[in-house]
C-alpha positions, 0 to 999 in steps of 0.5 A: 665071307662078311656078314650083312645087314640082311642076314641080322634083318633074318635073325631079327625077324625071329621071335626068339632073337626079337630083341636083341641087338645089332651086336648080339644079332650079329655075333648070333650070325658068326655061329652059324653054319649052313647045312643041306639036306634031301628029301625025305632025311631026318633033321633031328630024331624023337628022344635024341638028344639036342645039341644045336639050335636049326632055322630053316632058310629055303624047303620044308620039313615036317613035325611028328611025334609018335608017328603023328604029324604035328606040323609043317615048316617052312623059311622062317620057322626054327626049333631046338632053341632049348638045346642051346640053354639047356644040357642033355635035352631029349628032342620031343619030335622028329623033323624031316625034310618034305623038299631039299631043305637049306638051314642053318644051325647053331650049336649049343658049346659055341653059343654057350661060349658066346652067353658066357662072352655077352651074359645079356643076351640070355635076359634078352632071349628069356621072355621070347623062350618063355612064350614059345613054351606056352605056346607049346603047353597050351597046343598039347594041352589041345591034343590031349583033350 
């Protein structure tokens, strides 16, 4: 199936993909693959370790840690972009379905195929990384006081 605009619009719209360009976006599109999952069932596990990079397009899913519901998500919103940059990652949450959730998931060995094939695209993503990160500090930071 050929890509379109709309889906490197999608991409676009995240911050983490903010910056790249049209080519970058759309060699980013070519990795991924849509997955379905139920109501109720795990999209990745607390401590596992992380292998792919998830966007939810259409449902919900919720976030905890210990037991502890930390967030909700919806279109839009992605996690585990640290296991695309980094090897044998333990995921830190768990996220599971609240609805029938559609995503799209990229794994870490074809995106590291493609920072090898487009070495930029790292320096474009680095700053959008390092603000989510900080983000994340100052919300545990917050919890723990």
């Amino acid at each position: 199936m050929a890509k379109t605009n709309v889906a490197v619009e999608a991409l676009r719209s995240l911050p983490l993909f903010q910056e790249c360009s049209d080519k970058e976006l759309s060699a980013i599109d070519q990795l991924m693959t849509e997955v379905h999952v139920e109501t109720g069932r795990d999209i990745i596990t607390e401590g596992s370790t992380g292998l792919e990079f998830v966007i939810i397009e259409a449902g919900s899913a919720k976030v905890t840690r210990d037991g502890v519901e930390l967030a909700q998500l919806g279109p839009g919103d992605y996690f585990g972009e640290l296991a695309l940059l980094v090897d044998s990652i333990a995921r830190t949450a768990t996220v599971t379905a609240t609805a029938d959730t559609t995503l799209q998931v990229i794994d870490r060995r074809g995106f590291a195929t493609l920072l090898q094939d487009t070495p930029s695209l790292a320096a474009t993503m680095l700053p959008a990384m390092a603000r989510r990160l900080a983000v994340c500090d100052e919300e545990i930071a917050k919890l723990r006081s």
